[in-house]
C-alpha positions as CSV (number, residue, x, y, z in Angstrom):
1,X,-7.3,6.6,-18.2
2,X,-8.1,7.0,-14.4
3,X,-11.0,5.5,-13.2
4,X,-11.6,6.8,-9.5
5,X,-14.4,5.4,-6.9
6,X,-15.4,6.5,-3.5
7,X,-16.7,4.1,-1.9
8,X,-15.4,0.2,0.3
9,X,-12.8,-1.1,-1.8
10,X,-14.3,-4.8,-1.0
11,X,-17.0,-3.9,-2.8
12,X,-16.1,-1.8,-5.9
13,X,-13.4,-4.5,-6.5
14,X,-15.9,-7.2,-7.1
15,X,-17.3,-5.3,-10.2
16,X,-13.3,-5.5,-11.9
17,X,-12.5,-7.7,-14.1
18,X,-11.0,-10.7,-13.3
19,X,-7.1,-10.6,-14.6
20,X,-7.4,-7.5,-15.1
21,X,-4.9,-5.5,-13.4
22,X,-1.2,-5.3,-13.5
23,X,0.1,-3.8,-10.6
24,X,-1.5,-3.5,-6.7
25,X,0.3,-0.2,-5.1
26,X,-1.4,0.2,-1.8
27,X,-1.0,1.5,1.6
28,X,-3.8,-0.3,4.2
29,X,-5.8,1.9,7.3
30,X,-4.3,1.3,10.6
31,X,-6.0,-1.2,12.7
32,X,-7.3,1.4,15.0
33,X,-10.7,2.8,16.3
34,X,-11.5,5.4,18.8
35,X,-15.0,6.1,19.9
36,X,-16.6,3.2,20.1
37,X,-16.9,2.3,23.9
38,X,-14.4,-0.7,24.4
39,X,-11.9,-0.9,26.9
40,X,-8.4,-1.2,25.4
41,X,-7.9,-5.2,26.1
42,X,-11.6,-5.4,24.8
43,X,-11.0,-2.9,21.5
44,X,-7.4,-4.6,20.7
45,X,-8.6,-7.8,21.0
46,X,-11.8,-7.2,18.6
47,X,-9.9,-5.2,16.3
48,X,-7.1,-7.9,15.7
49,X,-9.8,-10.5,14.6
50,X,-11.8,-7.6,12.5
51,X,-8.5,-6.6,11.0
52,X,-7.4,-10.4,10.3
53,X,-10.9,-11.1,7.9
54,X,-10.9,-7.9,6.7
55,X,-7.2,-8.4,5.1
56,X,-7.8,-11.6,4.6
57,X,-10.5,-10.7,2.3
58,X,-8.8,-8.0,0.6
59,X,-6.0,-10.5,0.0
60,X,-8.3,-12.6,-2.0
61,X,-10.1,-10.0,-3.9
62,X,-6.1,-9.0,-5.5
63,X,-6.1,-12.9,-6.2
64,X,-9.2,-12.8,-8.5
65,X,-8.4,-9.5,-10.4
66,X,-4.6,-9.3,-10.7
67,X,-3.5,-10.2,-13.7
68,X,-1.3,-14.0,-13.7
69,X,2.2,-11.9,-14.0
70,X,0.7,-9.1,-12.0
71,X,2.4,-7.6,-8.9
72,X,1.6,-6.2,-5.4
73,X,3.8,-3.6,-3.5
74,X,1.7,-3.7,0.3
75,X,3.0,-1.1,2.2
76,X,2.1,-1.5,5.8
77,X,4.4,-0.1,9.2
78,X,4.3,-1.7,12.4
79,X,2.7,0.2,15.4
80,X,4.0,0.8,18.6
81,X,2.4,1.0,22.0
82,X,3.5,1.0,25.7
83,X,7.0,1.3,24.8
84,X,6.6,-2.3,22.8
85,X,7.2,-2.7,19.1
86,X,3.5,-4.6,17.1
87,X,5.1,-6.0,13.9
88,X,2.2,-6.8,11.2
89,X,4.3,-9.8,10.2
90,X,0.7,-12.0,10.9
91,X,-0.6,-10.9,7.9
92,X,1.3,-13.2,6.2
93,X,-0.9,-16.6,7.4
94,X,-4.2,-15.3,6.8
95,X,-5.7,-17.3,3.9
96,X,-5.6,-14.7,1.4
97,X,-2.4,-13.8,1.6
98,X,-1.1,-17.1,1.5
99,X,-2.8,-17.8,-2.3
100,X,0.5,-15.5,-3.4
101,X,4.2,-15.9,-3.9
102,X,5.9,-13.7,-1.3
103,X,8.8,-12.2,-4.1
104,X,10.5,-10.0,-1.3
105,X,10.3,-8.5,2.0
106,X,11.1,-4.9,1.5
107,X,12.5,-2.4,3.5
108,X,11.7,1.4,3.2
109,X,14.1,3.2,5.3
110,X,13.5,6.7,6.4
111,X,15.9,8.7,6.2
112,X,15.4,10.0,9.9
113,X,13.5,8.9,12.7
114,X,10.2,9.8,14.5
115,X,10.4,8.0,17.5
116,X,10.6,9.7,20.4
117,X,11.2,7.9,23.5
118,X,14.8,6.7,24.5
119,X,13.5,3.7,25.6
120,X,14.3,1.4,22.7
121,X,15.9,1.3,19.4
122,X,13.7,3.8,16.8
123,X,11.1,2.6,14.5
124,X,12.2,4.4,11.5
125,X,11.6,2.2,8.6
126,X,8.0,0.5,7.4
127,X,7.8,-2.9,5.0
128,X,6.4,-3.2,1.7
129,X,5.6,-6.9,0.8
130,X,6.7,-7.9,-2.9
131,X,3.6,-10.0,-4.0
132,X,3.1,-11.8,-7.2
133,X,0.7,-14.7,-8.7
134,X,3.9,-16.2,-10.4
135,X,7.5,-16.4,-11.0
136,X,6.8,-14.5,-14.5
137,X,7.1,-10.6,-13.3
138,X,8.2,-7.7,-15.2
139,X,11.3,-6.0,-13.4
140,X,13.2,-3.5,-15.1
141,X,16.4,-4.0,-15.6
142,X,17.3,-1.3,-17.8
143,X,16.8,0.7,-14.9
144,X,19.0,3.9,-14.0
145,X,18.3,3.7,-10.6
146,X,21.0,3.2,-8.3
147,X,20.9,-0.1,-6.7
148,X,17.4,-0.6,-7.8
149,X,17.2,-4.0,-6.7
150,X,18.2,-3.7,-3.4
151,X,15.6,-4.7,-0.8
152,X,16.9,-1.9,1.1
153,X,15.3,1.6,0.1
154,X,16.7,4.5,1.6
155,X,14.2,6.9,0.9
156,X,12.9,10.5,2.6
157,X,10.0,10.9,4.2
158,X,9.8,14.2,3.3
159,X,6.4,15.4,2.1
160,X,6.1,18.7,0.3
161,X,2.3,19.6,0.6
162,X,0.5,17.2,3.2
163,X,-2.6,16.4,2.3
164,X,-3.5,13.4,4.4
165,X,-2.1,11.7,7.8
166,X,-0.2,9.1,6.2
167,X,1.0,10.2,2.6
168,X,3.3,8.3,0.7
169,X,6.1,10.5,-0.4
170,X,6.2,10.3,-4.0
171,X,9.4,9.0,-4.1
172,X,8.2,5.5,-3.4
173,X,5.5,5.4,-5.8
174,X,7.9,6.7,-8.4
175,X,10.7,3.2,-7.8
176,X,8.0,1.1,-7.8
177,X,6.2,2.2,-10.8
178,X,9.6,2.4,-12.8
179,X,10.8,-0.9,-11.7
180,X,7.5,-2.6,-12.1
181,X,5.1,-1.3,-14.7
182,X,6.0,-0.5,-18.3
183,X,3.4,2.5,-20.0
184,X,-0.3,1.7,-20.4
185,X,-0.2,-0.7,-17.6
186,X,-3.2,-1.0,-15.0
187,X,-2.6,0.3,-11.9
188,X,-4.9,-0.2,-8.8
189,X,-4.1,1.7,-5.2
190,X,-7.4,0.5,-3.0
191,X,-6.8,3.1,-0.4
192,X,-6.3,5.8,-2.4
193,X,-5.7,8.6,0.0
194,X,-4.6,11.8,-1.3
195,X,-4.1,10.2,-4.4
196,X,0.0,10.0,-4.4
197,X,-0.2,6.9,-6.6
198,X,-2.5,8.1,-9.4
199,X,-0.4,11.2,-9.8
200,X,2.9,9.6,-10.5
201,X,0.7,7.0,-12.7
202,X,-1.0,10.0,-14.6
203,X,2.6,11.4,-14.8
204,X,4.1,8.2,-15.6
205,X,1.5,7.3,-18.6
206,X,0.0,4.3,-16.6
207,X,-3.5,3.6,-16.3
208,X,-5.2,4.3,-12.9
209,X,-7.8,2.8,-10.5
210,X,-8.1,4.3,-7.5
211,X,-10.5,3.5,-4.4
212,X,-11.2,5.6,-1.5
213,X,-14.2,5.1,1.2
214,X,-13.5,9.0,2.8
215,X,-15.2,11.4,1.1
216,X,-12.7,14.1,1.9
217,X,-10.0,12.6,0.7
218,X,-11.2,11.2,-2.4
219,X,-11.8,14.8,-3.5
220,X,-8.6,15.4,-2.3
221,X,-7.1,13.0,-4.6
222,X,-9.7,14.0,-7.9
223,X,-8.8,17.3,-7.5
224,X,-4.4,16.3,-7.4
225,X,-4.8,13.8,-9.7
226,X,-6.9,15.8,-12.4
227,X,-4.1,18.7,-12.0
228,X,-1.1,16.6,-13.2
């Protein structure tokens, strides 16, 4: 079953059930905007504070519909500007994100860089934050992957067919759904994308949810998804 919405994931969230899901697999926007007439101080300084509440209430809408052993697998990379490295780590004391246990701190490692300058050390990995309501989690352990529970993931950034900006290589989506999620479990990606998640879901035999508020894409991902 996939069940795909275009549309603000705020929203269409607060029509799930509550308890209802069993695994978050999600990749937020960047905190960026061009176009709209602020100076950079001005822009980075709004868009720090817009970004803060608007995680902070995406945060608590997981809360209400994850399921009490559900999980969460928050992908987000730190940015870099002006030569200096901006690490996301102050998501983790907004309000909403404080509601969960933090399980682990993981590392996806590319395996190459795509930093340019010689001017500091590359950025060539991005965190995914191991969330959960509770201690009682479903891990595999009867996994075949090597290492799987490192915290470490050495994994290619290679994408075969891009079909948006920041795709997720399937790769990723694959560990996390085998590690994570057993068949018929309900998946939810809130920023959908090009739909990476629900394809290894759909080829996985897990239930999918997906969200997506740019038109383009979301047919993007109906179209990918519908082909597996």
């Amino acid at each position: 079953m996939n069940n795909l919405f275009n549309g603000d994931c705020l929203q269409i969230m607060k029509e799930l059930k509550s308890n209802s899901i069993d695994c978050i697999i999600t990749s937020p926007p960047y905190e960026d905007l061009t176009g709209a007439g602020y100076s950079k101080l001005s822009k980075d300084a709004l868009f720090l504070k817009l970004y803060y509440e608007f995680l902070d209430s995406l945060f608590s809408s997981y809360y209400k519909i994850l399921k009490d052993d559900g999980q969460i697998f928050f992908n987000i990379k730190s940015k870099t500007s002006n030569m200096m490295l901006k690490t996301p780590h102050w998501i983790e004391f907004t309000d909403g994100f404080q509601k969960f246990k933090l399980k682990s701190y993981i590392i996806w490692k590319y395996a190459g860089s795509f930093d340019s300058t010689m001017k500091r050390f590359h950025l060539d990995f991005e965190i995914i934050y191991h969330l959960s309501k509770s201690d009682n989690i479903y891990l595999n352990h009867q996994s075949e992957i090597h290492d799987a529970f490192s915290s470490v993931w050495y994994i290619d950034h290679h994408i075969s067919e891009r079909l948006h900006p920041t795709q997720m290589p399937i790769k990723v989506a694959e560990r996390i759904l085998n590690l994570a999620t057993k068949e018929g479990d309900q998946v939810l990606d809130s920023f959908m994308g090009s739909g990476t998640t629900g394809a290894v879901c759909k080829k996985l035999n897990r239930d999918f949810i997906g969200i997506e508020i740019d038109e383009n894409y979301f047919n993007i991902a109906k179209n990918r998804i519908g082909q597996q």
